[in-house]
C-alpha positions as CSV (number, residue, x, y, z in Angstrom):
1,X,-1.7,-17.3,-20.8
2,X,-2.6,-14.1,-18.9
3,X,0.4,-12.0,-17.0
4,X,0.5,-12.0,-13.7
5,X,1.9,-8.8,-11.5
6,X,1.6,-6.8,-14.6
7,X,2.7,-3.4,-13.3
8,X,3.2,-1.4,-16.6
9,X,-0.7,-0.9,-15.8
10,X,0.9,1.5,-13.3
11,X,2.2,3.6,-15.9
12,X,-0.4,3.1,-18.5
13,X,-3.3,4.9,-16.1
14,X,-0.5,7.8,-14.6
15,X,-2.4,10.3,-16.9
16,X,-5.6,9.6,-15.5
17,X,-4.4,9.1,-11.4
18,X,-6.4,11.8,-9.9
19,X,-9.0,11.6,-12.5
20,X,-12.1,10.9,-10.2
21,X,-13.7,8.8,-12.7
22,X,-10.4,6.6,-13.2
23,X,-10.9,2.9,-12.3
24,X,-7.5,3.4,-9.9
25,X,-8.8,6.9,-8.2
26,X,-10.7,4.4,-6.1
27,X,-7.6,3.8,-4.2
28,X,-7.8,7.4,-3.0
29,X,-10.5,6.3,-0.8
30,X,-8.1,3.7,1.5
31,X,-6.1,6.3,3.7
32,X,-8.2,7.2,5.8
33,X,-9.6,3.3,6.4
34,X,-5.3,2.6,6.8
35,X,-4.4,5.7,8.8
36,X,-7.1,5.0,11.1
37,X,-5.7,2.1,11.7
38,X,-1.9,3.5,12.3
39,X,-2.9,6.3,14.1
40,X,-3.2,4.0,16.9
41,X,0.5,3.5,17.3
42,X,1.3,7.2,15.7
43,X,-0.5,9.8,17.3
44,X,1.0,12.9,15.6
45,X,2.4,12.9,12.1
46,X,3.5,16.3,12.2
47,X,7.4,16.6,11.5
48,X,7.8,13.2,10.9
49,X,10.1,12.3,7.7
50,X,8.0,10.1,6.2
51,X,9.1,7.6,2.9
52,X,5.7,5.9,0.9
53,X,7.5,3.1,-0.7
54,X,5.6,2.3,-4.0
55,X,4.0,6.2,-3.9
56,X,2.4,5.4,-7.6
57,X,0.6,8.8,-8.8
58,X,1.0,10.5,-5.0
59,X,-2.2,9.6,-2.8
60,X,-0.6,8.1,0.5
61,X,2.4,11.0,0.1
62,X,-0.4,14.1,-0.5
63,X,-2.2,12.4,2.2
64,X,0.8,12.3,4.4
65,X,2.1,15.8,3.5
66,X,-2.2,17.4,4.4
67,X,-1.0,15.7,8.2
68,X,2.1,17.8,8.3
69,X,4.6,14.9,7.4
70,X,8.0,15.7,5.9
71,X,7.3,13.5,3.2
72,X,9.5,11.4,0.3
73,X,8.1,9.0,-2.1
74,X,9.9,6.6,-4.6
75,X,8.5,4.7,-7.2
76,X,9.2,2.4,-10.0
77,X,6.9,3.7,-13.1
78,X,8.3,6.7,-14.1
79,X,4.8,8.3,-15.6
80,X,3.0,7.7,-12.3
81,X,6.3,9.5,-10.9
82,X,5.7,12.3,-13.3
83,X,2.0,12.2,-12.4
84,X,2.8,12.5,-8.7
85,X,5.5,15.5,-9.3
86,X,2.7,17.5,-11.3
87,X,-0.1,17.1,-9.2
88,X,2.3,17.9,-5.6
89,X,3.2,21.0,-7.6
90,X,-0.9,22.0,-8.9
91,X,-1.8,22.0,-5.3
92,X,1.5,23.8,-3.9
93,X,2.7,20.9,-1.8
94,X,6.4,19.6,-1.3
95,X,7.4,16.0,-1.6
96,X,10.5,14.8,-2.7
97,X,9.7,12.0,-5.2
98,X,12.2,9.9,-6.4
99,X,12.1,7.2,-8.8
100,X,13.9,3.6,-7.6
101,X,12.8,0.2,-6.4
102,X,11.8,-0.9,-3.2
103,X,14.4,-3.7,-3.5
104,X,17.5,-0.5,-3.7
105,X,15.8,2.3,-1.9
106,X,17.8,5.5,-3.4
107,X,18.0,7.2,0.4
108,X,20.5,6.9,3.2
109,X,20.5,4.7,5.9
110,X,18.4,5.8,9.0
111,X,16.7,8.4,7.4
112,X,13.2,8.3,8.6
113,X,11.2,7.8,11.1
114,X,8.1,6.0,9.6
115,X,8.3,3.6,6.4
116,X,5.0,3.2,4.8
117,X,4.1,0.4,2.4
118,X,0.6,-0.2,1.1
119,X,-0.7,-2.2,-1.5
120,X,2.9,-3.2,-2.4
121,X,4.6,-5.9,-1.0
122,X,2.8,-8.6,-2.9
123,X,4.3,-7.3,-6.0
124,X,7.6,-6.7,-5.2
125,X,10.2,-8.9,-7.1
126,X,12.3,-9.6,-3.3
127,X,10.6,-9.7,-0.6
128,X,13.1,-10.2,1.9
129,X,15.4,-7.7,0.4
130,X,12.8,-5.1,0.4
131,X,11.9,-5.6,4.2
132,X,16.1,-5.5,4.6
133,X,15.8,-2.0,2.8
134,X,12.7,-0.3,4.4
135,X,14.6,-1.5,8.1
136,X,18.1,-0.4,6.6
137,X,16.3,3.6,5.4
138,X,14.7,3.9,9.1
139,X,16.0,5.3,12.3
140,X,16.1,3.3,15.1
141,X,12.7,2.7,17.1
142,X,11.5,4.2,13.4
143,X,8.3,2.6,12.3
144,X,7.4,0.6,9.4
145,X,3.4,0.8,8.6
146,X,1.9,-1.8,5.6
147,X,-1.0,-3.4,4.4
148,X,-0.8,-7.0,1.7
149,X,-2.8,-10.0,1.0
150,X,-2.9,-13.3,2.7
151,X,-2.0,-16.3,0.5
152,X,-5.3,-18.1,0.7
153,X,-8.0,-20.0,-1.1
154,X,-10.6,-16.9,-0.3
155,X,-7.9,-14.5,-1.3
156,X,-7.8,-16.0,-4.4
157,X,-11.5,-16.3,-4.8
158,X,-11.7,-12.7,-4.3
159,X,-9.1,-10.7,-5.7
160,X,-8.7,-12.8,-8.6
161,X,-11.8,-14.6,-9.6
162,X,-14.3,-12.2,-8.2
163,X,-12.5,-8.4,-8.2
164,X,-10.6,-9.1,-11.7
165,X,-12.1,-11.4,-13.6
166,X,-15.7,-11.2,-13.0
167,X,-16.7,-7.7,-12.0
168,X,-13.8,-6.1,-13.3
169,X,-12.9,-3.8,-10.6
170,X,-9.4,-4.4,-10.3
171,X,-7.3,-4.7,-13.6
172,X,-6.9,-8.4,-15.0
173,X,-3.3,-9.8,-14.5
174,X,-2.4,-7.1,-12.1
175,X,-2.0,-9.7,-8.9
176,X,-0.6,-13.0,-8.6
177,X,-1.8,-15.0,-6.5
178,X,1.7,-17.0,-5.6
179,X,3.1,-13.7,-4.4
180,X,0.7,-13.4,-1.9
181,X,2.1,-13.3,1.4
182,X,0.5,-15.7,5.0
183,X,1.1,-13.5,7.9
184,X,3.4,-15.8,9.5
185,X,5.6,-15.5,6.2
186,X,5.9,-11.5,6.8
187,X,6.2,-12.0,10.6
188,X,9.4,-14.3,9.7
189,X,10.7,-11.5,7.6
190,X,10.1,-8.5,9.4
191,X,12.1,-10.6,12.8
192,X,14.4,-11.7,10.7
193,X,15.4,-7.8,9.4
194,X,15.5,-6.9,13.0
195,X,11.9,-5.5,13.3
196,X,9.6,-6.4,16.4
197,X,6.0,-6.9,15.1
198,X,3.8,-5.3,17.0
199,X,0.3,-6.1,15.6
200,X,-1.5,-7.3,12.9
201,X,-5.6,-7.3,11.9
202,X,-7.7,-8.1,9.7
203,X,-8.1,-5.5,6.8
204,X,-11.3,-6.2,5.1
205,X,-12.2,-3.6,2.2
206,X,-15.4,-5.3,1.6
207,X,-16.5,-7.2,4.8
208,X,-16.2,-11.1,5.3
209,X,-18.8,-12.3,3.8
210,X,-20.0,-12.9,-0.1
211,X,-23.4,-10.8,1.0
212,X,-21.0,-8.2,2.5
213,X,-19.3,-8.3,-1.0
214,X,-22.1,-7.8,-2.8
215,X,-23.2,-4.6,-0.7
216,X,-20.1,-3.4,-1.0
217,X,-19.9,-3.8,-4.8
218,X,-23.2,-2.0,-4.9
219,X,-22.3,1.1,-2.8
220,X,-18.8,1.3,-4.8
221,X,-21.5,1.4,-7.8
222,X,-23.3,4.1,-6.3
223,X,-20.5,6.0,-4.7
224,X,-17.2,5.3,-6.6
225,X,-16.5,4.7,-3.0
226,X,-14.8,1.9,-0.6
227,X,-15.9,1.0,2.6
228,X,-13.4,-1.3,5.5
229,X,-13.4,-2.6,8.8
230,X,-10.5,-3.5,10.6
231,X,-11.1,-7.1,12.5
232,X,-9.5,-10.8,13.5
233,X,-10.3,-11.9,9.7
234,X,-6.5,-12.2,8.2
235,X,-7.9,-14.2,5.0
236,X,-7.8,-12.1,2.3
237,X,-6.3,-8.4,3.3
238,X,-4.2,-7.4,6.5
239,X,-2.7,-4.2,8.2
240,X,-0.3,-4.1,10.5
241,X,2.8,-2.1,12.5
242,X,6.3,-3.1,12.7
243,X,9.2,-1.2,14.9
244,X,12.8,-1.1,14.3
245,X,14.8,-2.5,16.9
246,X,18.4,-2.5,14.6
């Protein structure tokens, strides 16, 4: 039987993370789709302490660090750790990268003021106690940005049988589908850890359609590229803002 939530793929690619022609590099492409999106409710980065929970090889932290951010970044594969560390120091850029799990954040309580989390929280191994630990590690008012994956038939359809195990664009095994996450799940969570939700859309990397799919599978062809629109359609990816009210 195939694994599911197989991470050590994590460490097996950390050589090859900001390798252009890498099948993971294509996640480089997504910060400026997310932080289009959280710039909405963050005008101005600059001097913010910022902590990119699940950094991997250092794309959301470099990205962060270009915008003036004070940024940290833990992680739990130590090669993509390692990966990160080198490739902060090639381009002369400070991060502080730590390795540790998002369950048992290795920082002090009330220490930042933003909390992102992308791509992450469906693979963590405790959900609640990794919302408990990104709301224990921020300041008051401090705000938690994230993106995940509904917990539906489509999502399933696409991330799994179509993105995985047909066209191969996402590793096999790397998702499971039963730690997807419904919005309304998360929304629980996040109230219960003392967050106030403030909004939540639809974050579609390939459209909402299966001819929008296949466009989009063509131009990532072409381009090595990904393309995403923000709208009301919650059933495969979403984005959304959370603020500290603890």
């Amino acid at each position: 039987m195939k694994q599911r939530n197989d991470l050590t793929f994590y460490d097996r690619v950390a050589a090859e993370w900001w390798q252009p022609d890498s099948q993971v590099y294509a996640l480089h492409h997504l910060n400026p789709l997310r932080f289009a999106y959280f710039d909405r409710y963050i005008a101005n980065w600059q001097g913010l302490r910022v902590l990119d929970v699940g950094c991997g090889g250092g794309y959301t932290c470099e990205f962060l660090a270009s915008r003036g951010s004070i940024v940290s970044g833990v992680d739990p594969a130590s090669q993509c750790i390692h990966a990160a560390q080198e490739h902060a120091r090639s381009v002369g850029q400070s991060i502080c990268y730590q390795l540790g799990a998002a369950e048992a954040l290795p920082f002090q309580s009330g220490e930042f003021d933003v909390v992102v989390c992308v791509d992450v929280l469906e693979h963590v191994a405790d959900l609640p106690q990794t919302i408990q630990e990104i709301q224990r590690v921020l300041k008051p008012q401090g705000w938690f940005c994230f993106d995940t994956i509904n917990r539906t038939f489509w999502s399933k359809l696409i991330m799994i049988w179509l993105l995985e195990d047909w066209l191969r664009l996402i590793p096999a095994g790397i998702h499971d589908w039963q730690q997807f996450i419904t919005p309304p799940e998360l929304t629980h969570l996040l109230i219960q850890a003392g967050f106030q939700p403030i909004d939540l859309q639809g974050f579609n990397l390939f459209g909402t359609t299966l001819w929008d799919y296949w466009i989009a599978y063509r131009y990532y062809r072409q381009t090595g590229g990904l393309q995403a629109q923000i709208s009301n359609d919650c059933s495969v990816m979403y984005i959304g803002v959370a603020q500290n009210q603890v």
